[in-house]
mmCIF file of the N, C-alpha and C atoms, coordinates in Angstrom:
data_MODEL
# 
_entry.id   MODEL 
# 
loop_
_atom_site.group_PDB 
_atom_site.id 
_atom_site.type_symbol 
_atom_site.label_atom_id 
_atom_site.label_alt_id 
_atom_site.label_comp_id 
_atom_site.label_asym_id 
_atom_site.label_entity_id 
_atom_site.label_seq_id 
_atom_site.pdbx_PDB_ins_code 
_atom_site.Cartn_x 
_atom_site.Cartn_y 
_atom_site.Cartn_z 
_atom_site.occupancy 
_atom_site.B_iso_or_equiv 
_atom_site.pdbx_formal_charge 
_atom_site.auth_seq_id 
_atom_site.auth_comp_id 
_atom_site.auth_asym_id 
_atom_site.auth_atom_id 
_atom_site.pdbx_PDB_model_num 
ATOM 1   N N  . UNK A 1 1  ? 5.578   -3.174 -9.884 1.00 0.00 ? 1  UNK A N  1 
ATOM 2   C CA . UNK A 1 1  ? 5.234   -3.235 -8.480 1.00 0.00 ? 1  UNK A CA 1 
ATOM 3   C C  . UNK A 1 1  ? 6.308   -3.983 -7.693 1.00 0.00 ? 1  UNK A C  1 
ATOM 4   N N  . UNK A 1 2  ? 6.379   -4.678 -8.603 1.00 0.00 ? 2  UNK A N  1 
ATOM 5   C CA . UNK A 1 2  ? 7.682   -5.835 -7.673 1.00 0.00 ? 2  UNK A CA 1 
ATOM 6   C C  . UNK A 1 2  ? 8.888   -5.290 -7.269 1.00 0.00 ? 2  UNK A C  1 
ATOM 7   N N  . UNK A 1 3  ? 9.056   -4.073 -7.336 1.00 0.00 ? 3  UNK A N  1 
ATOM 8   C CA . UNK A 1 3  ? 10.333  -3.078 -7.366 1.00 0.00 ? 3  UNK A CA 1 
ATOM 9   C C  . UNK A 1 3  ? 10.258  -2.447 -5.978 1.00 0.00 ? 3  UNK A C  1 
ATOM 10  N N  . UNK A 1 4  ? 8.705   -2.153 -5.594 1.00 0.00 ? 4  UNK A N  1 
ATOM 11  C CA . UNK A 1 4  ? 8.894   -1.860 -4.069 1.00 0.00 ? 4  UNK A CA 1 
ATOM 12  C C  . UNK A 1 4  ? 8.974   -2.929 -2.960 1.00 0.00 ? 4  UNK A C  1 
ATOM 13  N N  . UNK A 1 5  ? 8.093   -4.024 -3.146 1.00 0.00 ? 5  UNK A N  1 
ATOM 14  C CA . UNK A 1 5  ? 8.337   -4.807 -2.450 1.00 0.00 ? 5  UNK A CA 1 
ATOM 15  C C  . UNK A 1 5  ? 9.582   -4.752 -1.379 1.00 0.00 ? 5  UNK A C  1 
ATOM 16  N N  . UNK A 1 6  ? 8.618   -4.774 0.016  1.00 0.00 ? 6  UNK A N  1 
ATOM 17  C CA . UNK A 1 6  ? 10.177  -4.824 0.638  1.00 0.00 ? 6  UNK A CA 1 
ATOM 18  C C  . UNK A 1 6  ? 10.496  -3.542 1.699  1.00 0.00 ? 6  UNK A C  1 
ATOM 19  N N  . UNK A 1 7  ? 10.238  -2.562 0.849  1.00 0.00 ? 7  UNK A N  1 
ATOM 20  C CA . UNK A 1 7  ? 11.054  -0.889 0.970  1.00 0.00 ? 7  UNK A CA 1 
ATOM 21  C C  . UNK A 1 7  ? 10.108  -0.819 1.765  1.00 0.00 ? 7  UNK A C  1 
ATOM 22  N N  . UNK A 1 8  ? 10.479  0.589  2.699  1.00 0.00 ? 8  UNK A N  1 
ATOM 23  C CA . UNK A 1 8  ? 9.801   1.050  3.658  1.00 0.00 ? 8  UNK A CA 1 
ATOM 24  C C  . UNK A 1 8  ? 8.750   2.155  3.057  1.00 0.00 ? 8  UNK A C  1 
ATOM 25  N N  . UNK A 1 9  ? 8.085   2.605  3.338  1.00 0.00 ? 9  UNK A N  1 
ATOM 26  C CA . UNK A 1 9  ? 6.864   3.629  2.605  1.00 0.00 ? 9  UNK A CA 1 
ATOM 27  C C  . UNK A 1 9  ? 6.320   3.981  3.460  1.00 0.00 ? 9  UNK A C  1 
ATOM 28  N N  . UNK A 1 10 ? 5.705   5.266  3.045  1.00 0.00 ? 10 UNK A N  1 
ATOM 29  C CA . UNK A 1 10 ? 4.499   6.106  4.249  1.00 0.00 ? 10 UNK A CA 1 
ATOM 30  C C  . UNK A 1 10 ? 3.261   5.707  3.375  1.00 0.00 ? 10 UNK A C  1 
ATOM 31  N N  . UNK A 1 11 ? 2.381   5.334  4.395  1.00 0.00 ? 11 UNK A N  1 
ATOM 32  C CA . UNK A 1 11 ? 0.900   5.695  3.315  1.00 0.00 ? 11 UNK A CA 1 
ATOM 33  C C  . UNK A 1 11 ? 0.427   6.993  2.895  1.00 0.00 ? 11 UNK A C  1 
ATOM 34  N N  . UNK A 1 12 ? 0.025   6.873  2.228  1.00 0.00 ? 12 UNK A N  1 
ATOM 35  C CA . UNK A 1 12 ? -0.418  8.573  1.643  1.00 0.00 ? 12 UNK A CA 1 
ATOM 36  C C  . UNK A 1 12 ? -2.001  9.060  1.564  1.00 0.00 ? 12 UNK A C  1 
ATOM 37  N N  . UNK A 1 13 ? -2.793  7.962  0.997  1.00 0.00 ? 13 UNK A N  1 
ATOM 38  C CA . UNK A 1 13 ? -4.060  8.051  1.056  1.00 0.00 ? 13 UNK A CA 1 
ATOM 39  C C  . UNK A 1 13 ? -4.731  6.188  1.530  1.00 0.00 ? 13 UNK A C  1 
ATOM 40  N N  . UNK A 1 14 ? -5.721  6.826  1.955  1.00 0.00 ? 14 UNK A N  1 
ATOM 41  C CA . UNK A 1 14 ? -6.582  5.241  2.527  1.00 0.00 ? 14 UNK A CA 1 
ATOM 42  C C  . UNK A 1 14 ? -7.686  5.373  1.053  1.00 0.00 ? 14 UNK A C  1 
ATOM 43  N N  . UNK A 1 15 ? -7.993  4.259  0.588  1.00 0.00 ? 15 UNK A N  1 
ATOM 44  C CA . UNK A 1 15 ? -8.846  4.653  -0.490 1.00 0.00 ? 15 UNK A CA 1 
ATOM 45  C C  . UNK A 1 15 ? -10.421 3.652  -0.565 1.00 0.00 ? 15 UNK A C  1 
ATOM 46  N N  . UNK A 1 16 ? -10.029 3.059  0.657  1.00 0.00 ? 16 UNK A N  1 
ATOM 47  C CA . UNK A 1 16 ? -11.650 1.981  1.234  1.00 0.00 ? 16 UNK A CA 1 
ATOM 48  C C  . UNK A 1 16 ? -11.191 0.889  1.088  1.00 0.00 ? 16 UNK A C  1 
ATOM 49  N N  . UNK A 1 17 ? -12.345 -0.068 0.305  1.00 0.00 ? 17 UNK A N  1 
ATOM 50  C CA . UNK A 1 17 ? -12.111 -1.584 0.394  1.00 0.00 ? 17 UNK A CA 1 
ATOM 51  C C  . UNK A 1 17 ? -12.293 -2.110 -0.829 1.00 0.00 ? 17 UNK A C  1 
ATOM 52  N N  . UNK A 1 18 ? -11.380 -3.117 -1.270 1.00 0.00 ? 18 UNK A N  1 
ATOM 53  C CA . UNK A 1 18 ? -12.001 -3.987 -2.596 1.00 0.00 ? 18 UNK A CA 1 
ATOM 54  C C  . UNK A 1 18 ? -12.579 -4.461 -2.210 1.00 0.00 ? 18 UNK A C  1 
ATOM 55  N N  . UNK A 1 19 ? -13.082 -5.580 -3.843 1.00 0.00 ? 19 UNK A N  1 
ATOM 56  C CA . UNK A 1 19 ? -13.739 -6.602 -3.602 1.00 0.00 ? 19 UNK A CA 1 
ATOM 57  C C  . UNK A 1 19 ? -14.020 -7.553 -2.878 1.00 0.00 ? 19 UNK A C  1 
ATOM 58  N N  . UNK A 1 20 ? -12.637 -7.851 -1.998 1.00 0.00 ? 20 UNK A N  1 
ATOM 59  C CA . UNK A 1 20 ? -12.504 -8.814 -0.658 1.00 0.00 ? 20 UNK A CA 1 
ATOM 60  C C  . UNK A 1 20 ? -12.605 -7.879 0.381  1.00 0.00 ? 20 UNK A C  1 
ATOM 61  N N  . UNK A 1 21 ? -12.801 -6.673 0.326  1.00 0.00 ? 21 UNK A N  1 
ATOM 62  C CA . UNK A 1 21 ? -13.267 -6.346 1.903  1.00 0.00 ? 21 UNK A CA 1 
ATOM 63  C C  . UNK A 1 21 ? -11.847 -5.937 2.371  1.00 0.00 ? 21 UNK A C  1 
ATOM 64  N N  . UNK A 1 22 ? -10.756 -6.114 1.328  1.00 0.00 ? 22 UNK A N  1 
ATOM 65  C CA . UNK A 1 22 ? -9.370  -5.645 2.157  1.00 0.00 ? 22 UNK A CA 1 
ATOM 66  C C  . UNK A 1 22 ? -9.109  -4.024 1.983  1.00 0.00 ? 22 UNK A C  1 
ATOM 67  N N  . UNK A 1 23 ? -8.351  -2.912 3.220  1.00 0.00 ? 23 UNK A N  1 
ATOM 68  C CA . UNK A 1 23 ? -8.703  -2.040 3.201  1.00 0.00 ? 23 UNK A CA 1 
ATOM 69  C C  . UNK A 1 23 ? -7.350  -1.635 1.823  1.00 0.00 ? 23 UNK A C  1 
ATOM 70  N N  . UNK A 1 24 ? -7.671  -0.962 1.095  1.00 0.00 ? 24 UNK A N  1 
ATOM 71  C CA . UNK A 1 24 ? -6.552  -0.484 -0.141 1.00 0.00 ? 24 UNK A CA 1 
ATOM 72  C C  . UNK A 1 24 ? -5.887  0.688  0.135  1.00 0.00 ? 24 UNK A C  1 
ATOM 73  N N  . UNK A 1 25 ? -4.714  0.825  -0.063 1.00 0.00 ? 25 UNK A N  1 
ATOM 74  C CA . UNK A 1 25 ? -3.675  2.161  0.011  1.00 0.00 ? 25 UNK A CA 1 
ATOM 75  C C  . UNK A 1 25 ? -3.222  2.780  -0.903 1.00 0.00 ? 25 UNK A C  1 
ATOM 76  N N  . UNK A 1 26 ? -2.722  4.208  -1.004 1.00 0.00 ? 26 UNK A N  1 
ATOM 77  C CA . UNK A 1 26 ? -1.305  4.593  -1.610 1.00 0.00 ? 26 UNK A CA 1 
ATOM 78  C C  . UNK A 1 26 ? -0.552  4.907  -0.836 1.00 0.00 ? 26 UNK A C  1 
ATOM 79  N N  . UNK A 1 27 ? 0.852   4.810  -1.563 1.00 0.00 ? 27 UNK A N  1 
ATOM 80  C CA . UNK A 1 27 ? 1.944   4.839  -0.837 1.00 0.00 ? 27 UNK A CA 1 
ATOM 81  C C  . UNK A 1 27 ? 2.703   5.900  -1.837 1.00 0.00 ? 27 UNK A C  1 
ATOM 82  N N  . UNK A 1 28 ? 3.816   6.560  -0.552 1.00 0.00 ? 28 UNK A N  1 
ATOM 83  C CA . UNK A 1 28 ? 4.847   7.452  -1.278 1.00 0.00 ? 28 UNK A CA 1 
ATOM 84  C C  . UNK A 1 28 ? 5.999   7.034  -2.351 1.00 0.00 ? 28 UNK A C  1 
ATOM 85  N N  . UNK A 1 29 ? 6.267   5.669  -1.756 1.00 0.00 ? 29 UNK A N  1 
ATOM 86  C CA . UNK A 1 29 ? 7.175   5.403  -3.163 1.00 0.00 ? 29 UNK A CA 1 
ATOM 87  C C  . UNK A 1 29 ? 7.119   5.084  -4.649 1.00 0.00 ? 29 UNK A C  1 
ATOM 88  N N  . UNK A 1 30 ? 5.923   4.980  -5.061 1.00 0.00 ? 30 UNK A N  1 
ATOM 89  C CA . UNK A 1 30 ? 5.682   5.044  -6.092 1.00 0.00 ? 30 UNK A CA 1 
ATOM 90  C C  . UNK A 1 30 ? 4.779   5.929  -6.648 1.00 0.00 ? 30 UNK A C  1 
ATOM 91  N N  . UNK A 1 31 ? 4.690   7.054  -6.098 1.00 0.00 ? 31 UNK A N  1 
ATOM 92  C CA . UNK A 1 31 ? 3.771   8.145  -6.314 1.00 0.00 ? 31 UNK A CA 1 
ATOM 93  C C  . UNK A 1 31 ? 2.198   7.876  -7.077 1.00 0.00 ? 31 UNK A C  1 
ATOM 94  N N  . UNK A 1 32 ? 2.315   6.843  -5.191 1.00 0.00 ? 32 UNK A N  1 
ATOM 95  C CA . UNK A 1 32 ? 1.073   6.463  -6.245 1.00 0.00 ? 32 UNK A CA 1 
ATOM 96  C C  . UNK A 1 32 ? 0.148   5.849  -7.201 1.00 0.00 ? 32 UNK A C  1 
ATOM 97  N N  . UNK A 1 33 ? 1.144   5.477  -7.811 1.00 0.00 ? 33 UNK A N  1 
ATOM 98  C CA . UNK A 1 33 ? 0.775   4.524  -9.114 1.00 0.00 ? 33 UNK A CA 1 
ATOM 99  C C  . UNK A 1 33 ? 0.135   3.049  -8.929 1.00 0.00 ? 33 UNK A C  1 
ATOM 100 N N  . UNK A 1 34 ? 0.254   2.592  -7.940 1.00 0.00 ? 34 UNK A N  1 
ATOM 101 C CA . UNK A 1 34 ? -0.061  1.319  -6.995 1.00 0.00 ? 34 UNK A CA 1 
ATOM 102 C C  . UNK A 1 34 ? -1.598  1.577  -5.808 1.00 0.00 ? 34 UNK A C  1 
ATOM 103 N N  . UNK A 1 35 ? -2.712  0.285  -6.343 1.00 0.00 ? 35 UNK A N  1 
ATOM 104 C CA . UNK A 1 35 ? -3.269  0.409  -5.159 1.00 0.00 ? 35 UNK A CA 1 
ATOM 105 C C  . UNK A 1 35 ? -2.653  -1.020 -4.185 1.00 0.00 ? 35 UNK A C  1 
ATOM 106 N N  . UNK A 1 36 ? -2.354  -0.846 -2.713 1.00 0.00 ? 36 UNK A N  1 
ATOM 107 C CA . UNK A 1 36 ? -1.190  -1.850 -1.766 1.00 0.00 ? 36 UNK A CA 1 
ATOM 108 C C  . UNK A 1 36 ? -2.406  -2.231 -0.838 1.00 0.00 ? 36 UNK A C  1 
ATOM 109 N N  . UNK A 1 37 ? -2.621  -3.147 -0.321 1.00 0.00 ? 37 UNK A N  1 
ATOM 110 C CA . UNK A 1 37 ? -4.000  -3.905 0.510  1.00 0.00 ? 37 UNK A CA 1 
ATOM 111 C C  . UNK A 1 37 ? -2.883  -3.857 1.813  1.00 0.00 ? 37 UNK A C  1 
ATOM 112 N N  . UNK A 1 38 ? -3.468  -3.714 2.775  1.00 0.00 ? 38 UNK A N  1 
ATOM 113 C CA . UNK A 1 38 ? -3.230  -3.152 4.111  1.00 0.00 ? 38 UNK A CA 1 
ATOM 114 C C  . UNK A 1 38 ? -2.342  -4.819 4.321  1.00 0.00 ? 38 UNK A C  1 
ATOM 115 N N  . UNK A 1 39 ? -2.991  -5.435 4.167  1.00 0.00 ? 39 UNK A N  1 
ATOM 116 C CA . UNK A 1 39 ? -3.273  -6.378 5.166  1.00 0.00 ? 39 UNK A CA 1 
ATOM 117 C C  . UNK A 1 39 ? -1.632  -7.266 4.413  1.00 0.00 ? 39 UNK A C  1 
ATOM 118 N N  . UNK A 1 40 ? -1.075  -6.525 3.488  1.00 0.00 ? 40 UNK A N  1 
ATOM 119 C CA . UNK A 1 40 ? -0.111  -7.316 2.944  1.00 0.00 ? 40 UNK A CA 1 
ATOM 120 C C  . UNK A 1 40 ? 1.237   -6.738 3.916  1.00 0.00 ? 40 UNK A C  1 
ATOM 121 N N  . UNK A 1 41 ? 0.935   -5.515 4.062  1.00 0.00 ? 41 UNK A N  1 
ATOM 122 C CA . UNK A 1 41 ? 2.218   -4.426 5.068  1.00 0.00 ? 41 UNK A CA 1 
ATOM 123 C C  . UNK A 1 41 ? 2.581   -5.203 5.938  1.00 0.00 ? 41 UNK A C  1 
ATOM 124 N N  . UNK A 1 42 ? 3.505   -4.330 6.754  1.00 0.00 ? 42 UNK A N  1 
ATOM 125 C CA . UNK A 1 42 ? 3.882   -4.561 7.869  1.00 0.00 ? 42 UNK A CA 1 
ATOM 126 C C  . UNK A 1 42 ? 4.140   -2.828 8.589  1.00 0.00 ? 42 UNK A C  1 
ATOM 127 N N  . UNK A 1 43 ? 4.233   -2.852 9.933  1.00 0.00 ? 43 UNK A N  1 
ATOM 128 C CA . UNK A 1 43 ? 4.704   -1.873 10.003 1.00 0.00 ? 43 UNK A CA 1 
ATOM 129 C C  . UNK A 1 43 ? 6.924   -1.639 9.713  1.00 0.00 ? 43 UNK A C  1 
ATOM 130 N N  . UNK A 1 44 ? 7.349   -0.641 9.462  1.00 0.00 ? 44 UNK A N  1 
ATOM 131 C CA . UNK A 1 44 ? 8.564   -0.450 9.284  1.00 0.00 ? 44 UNK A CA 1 
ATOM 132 C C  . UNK A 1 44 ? 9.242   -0.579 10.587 1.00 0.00 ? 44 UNK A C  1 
ATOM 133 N N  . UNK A 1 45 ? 10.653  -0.836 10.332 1.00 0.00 ? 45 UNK A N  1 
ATOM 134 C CA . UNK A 1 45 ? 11.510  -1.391 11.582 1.00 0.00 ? 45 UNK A CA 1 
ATOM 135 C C  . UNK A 1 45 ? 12.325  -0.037 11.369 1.00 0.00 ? 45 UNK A C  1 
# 
């Protein structure tokens, strides 16, 4: 995971909320393989 960190990404799917209520993602750069909590993003520059 620590490999995207950083990089810019599209979201791909919204997939609800964990356990904390944070909303969870996928993203294109890792096809996926990662669920990413919204609330960690940013938008891209």
């Amino acid at each position: 995971m620590l490999e995207y960190v950083g990089r810019a990404a599209t979201i791909t799917t919204m997939e609800g909320t964990d356990g904390s209520n944070s909303y969870i993602v996928h993203v294109d750069i890792d096809n996926g393989d990662w669920y990413w909590r919204v609330e960690t993003m940013q938008p891209a520059k």
